[in-house]
N, C-alpha and C positions, 0 to 999 in steps of 0.2 A: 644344804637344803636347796633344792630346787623352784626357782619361784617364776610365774608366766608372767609375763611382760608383752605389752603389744610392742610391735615390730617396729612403730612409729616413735614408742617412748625410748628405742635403744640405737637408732640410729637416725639420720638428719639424710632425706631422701631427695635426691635431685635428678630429674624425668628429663633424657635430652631434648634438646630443642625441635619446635615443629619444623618437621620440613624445609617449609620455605626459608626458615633462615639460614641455611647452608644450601645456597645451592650451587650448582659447579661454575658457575661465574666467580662465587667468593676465593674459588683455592687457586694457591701458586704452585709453583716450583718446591720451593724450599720455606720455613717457616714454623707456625708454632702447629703440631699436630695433631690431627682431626681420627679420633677413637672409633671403631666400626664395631659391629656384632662379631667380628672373627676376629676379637683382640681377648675376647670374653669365653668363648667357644672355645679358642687353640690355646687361651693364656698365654699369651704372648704382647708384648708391648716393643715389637722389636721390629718387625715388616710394618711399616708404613707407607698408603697409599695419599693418602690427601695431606695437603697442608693451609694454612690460612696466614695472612699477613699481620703483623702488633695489631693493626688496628680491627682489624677483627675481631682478634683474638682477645682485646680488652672489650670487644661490646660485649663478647659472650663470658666474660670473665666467670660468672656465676657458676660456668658448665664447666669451671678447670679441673682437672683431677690430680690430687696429690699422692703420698706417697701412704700406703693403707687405709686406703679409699677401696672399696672392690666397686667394682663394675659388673652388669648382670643382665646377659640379653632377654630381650623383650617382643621380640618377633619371629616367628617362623621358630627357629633351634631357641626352645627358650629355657629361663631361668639357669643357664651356665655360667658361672661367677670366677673372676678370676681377683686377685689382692695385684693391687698398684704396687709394684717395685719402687724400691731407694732410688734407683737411679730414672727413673722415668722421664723424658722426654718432654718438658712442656706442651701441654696439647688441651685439647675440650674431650667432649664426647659428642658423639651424634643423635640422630633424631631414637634409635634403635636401641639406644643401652638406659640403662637404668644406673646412677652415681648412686653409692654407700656410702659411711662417712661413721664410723661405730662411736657411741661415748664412748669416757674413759673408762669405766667398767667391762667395759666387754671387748674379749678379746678376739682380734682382729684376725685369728686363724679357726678359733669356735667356732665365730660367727659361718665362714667358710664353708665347716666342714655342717655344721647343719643346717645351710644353703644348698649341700649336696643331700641331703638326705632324704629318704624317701615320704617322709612326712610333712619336707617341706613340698617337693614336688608334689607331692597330692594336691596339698595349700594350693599352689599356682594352676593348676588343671581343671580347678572349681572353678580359676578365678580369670578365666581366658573369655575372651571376647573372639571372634571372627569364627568366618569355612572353611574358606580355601586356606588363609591365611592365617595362624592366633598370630593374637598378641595378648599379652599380659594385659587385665584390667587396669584401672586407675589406681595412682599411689595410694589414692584413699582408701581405696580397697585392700591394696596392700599392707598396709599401718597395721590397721585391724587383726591380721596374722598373728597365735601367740607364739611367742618365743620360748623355750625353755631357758634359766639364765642361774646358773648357780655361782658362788660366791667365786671370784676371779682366780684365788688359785688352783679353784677345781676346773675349771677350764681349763686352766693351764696344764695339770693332770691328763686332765681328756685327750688336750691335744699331743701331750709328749705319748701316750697310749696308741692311738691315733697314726699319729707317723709311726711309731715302729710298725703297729699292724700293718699298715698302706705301705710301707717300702719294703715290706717281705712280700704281700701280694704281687707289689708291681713289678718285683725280681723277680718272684715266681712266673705272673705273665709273660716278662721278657725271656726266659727261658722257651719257655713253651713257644710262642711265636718266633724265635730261634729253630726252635726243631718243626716246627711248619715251613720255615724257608731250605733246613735242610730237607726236607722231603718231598720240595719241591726239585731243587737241584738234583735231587740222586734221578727222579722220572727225566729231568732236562739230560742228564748225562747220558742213562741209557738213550735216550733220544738220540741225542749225537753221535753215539757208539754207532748206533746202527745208521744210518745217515751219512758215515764218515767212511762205512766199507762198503761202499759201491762196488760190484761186481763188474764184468764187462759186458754183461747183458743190461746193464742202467743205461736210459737214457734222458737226456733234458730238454726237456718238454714246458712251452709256456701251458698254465691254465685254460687257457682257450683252445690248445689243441684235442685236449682232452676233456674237453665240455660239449654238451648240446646247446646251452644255454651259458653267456659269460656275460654281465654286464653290470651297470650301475642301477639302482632303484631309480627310477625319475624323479623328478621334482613335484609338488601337488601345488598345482597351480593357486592357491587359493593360502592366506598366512595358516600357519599351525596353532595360532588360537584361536581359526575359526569353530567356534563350538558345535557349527554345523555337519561339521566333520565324525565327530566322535560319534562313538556308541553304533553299534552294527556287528554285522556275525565275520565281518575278517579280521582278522588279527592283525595290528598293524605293531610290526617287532622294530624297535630303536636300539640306538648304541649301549642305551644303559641295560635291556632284556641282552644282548649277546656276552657283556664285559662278565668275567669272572662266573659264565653259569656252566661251566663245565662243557665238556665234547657235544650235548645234545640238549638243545633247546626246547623246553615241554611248556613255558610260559610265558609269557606276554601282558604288560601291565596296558593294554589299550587295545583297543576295536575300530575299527574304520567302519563307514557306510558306501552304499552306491556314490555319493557325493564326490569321496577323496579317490573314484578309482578312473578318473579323468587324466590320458593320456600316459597312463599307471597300465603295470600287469601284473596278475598275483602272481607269487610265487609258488610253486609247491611243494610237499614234505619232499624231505630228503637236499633240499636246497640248502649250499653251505653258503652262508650270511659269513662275510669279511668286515670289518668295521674300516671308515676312510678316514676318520677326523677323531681329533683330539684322542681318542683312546685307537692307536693305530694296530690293525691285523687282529683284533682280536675275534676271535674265531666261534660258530659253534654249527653242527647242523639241525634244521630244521624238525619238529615232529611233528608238524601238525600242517595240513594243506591249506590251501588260496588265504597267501599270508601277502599283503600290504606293508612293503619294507619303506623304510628312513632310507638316509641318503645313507648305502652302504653298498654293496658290488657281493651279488648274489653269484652261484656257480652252479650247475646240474653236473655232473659228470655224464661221460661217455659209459655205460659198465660195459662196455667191451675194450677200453683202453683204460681204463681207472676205477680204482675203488674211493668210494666218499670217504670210508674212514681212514685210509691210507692217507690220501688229498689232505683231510686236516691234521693230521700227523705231519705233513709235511710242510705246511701252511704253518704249525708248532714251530717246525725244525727252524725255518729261515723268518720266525716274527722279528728276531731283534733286528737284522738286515732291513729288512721292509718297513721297522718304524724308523730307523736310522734313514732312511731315504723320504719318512716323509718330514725330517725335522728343518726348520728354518725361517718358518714364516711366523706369524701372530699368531694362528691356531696350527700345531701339526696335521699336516692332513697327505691323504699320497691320493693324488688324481688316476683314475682309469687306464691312459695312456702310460703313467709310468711303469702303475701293476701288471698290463699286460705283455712287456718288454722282461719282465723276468722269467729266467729258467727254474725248474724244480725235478726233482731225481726221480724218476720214474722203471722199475723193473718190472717187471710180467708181473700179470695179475695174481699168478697163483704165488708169486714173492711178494705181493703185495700183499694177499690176506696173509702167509703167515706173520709179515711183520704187525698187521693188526692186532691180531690173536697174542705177541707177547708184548705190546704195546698197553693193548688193555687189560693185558691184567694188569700190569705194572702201573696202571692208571687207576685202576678200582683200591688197588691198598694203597695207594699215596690218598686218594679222597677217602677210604676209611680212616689211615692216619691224619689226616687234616681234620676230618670229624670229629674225632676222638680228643684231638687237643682243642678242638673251638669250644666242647662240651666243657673241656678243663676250664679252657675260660671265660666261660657262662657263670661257673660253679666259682670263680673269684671273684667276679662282677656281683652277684649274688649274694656272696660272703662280705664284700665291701657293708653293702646294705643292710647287710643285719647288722651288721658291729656299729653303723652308724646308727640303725634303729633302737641295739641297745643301749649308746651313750646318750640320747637322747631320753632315754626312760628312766635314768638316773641306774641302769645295772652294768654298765661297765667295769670289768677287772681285766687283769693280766690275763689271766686263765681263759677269761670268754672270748677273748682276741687272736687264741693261736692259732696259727698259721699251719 
């Protein structure tokens, strides 16, 4: 039988420390370790950034985390819960996590899995505070949460239920995102097939010889959180709008005003957007005019010496080369002067469209195939949730779990 318990009566809750009492004055080198939100989010207790000295680490004693203890972020990516390992690292937690600490009744992997559930996150969604920022309400708030709490060896039930369902899904996922990475590589290999029979009518050509237009976005003289800046009818496209959106860029998460276009030039459609930093050559071309680009190295082509969509075909061919040159530093980045110093294969234009023409098909069924398995694992992300939603309701069996 299933009986509600507040959240407060089944576990002993400890809120990390405010701010100021860690602050990067207190950490060393090496010492006892300091717990972040991405220890909670990745489940991981193994990458360690911060550390504090004994004596620290005995003022904050309170905040230690032992061995099934979970932890549960509180800010920004919230309510993600991970269970403290046997072997854990003496450490605290930060201002950002939320410490769990379950009675002896309730088990320490239940609790877990409906921490994961979609009725707890409802719970935490009611109970957020901030705009720009949530954070999780006060514990007090949180206490008040009811629990569903049945006699301990039916947890236990649940949970061995539980894990089998979650590690056929999570094969299942792994499979699938297997054959996304194959179908990736098979579009990579025709790529290189044709890339790698160069004719003797190819030539090697830097991007600039075959541009009207080759250079870097400028800088906006003015920081990027002036709010003065936002909101306006040009489209201002960053690293994270070009990364992973496919050959043609139709969206944009931001707007620029007259403000931000000081010592700036728009860009317009058809302009292939290069990425410089941290996410290097990733590529797309433009669809939409007087765009306001981040620091990224725009391109027009020549069309009587080049095709745009050959250009980012071939900007595909030689990306791993190109981020290979910009690695080294604190952030990868490949500066202007280096990208303009490289050669790229260039044949007659009318060899150019037809390498488009079988480029893209073979690029439309690799994104109908990558489609088609994201949908797949939508459709087990989704399956997770119900099976959590029915253990929670007290209807859990083998049969409602298959896989």
């Amino acid at each position: 039988m299933i009986q509600l318990k507040k959240f407060g009566e089944v576990c002993d809750f400890v809120r990390g420390p405010f701010g100021g009492s860690l602050k990067k004055s207190c950490f060393v080198e090496e010492g006892y370790a300091v717990y972040e939100q991405q220890h909670a989010i990745y489940d991981q207790f193994s990458e360690i950034r911060y550390f504090v000295d004994e004596a620290k680490f005995n003022e904050m004693k309170r905040f230690e985390l032992k061995p099934n203890d979970l932890i549960m972020s509180c800010s920004g990516t919230m309510g993600k819960v991970a269970i403290v390992p046997e072997n854990v690292k003496r450490g605290i937690i930060n201002q950002a996590l939320l410490k769990l600490t379950p009675k002896d009744f309730l088990d320490v992997q239940y609790l877990k899995y409906w921490m994961s559930s979609p009725d707890f996150d409802e719970r935490i969604q009611e109970n957020t505070v901030g705009t720009a920022i949530k954070n999780v309400a006060s514990v007090k708030v949180l206490k008040q949460i009811d629990v569903p709490i049945p006699p301990l060896s039916e947890q236990k039930q649940i949970v061995a239920i539980l894990d089998k369902a979650f590690a056929a899904i999570d094969q299942a996922k792994a499979n699938i995102e297997k054959n996304i990475e194959n179908a990736k590589e098979l579009f990579q290999s025709k790529l290189n097939d044709i890339f790698s029979q160069k004719g003797e009518d190819w030539e090697e050509k830097t991007l600039k010889e075959i541009s009207t237009d080759f250079g870097r976005g400028k800088s906006k003289n003015r920081p990027r959180n002036d709010k003065k800046l936002f909101g306006g009818k040009y489209p201002f496209v960053q690293t994270g709008d070009i990364r992973n959106t496919g050959k043609i860029l139709k969206t944009y998460s931001q707007t620029y005003n007259e403000i931000g276009l000081a010592q700036s030039k728009l860009w317009p459609k058809g302009t292939i957007c290069i990425t410089i930093a941290a996410n290097i050559a990733e590529t797309a071309i433009l669809d939409f005019d007087s765009c306001f680009p981040d620091s990224m190295i725009g391109l027009v082509v020549d069309t009587q010496k080049a095709d745009s969509n050959y250009t980012y075909y071939a900007l595909q061919f030689l990306k791993r080369r190109l981020q290979e040159l910009g690695k080294g530093s604190a952030q990868d980045n490949i500066n202007l002067g280096t990208f303009q110093k490289q050669y790229f294969p260039f044949p007659s234009i009318e060899k150019q469209k037809e390498i488009v023409i079988i480029l893209d098909k073979i690029g439309e069924q690799t994104i109908q195939i990558e489609s088609n398995y994201n949908k797949k694992i939508e459709d087990l992300d989704d399956l997770k949730k119900s099976i959590l939603q029915k253990a929670f309701a007290g209807e859990l069996t083998e049969n409602a779990v298959a896989v």
